[in-house]
C-alpha positions, 0 to 999 in steps of 0.5 A: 874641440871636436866639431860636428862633420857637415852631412851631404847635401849641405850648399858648402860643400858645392861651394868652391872656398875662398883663400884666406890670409895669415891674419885669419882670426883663431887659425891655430885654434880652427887646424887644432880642432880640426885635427882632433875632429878627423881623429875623432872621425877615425879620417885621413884628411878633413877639409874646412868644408866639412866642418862649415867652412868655405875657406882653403884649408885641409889636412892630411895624415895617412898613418892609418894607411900604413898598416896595409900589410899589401904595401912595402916598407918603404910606402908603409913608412911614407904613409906613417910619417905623413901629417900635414896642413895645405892652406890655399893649396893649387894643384899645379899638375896632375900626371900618369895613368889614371887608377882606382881606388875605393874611396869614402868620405866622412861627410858621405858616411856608409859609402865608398866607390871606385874613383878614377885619379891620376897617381902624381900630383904637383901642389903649391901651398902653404903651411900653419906659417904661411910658409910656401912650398912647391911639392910633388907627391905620388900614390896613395898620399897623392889620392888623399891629397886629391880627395880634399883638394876636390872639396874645397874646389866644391866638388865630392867624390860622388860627383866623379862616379858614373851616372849608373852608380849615382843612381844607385846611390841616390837614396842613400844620399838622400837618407844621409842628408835628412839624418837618417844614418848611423855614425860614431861621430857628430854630424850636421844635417842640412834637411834637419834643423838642429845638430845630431849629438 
């Protein structure tokens, strides 16, 4: 089932999500949809937050990445063969000489900016099954990887643009918030009270 995307300016998004545990109620259920709302979205990764959830959970899969044709056949294919769900993940380290790279977000719709991350991370997290892992990701997926661990850490990737570019942004921020946009997708407004269809 496809749900509605929570629109900026929602207070779950500032929200820092709480750890959940392997008897959580409709887990498999809740990661189905999800997966079916980021596709749905045409996204790369889609955290709990932004479908009104404040629990640790996300989701990644950049195949859609893949199709650069900048990139090498090796990272054409790591992008490709990349799906996966991270439940109460820490990011342990973060390391190398920090990089930008234009990013957006399904919850912002309609705008993207430079964002400064470091390109290699070691995450500890655990998958569908509780499963733990300890695994060190680099590039692009480490981006993606970063960009969702922010919004269940309450944080957007606006909030780590300079203070001249929020400025900017400001009022499209705020026509986002009151519904006053254009997607292909359902979202959830916080300055209207009921859903936009």
């Amino acid at each position: 089932m496809i749900l509605p995307i929570v629109a900026y300016g929602d207070p779950v998004l500032k929200k820092k999500a709480v750890v959940i545990s392997s008897d959580y109620k409709d887990l498999k259920t809740l990661v189905a949809n999800m997966y079916e709302t980021m596709y749905g979205a045409y996204g790369v990764g889609l955290a709990a937050p932004q479908i009104g959830l404040s629990i640790r959970l996300f989701l990644v899969d950049t195949a859609p990445f893949s199709e650069d044709e900048s990139l090498s056949a090796s990272e054409a294919k790591a992008l490709k063969n990349f799906k996966k769900t991270f439940i109460n993940p820490e990011i342990i380290e973060e390391t190398g000489k920090e990089w930008n790279f234009n990013e957006g977000c399904l919850s912002i719709p309609n705008i993207r900016e430079e964002v400064s991350r470091k390109p290699k991370i070691k995450i500890r997290y655990q998958d569908e099954n509780f499963k733990s892992y300890v695994e060190v990701y680099d590039g692009l997926i480490a981006r993606v990887i970063q960009h969702e661990y922010d919004h269940i850490q309450g944080i957007l990737f606006t909030d780590k643009v300079s203070n001249f570019k929020k400025r900017l942004i400001k009022s499209k921020l705020s026509s986002i918030s009151k519904g006053k946009i254009s997607t292909d997708y359902r979202m959830r407004f916080p300055k209207i009270s009921k859903k936009r269809v």
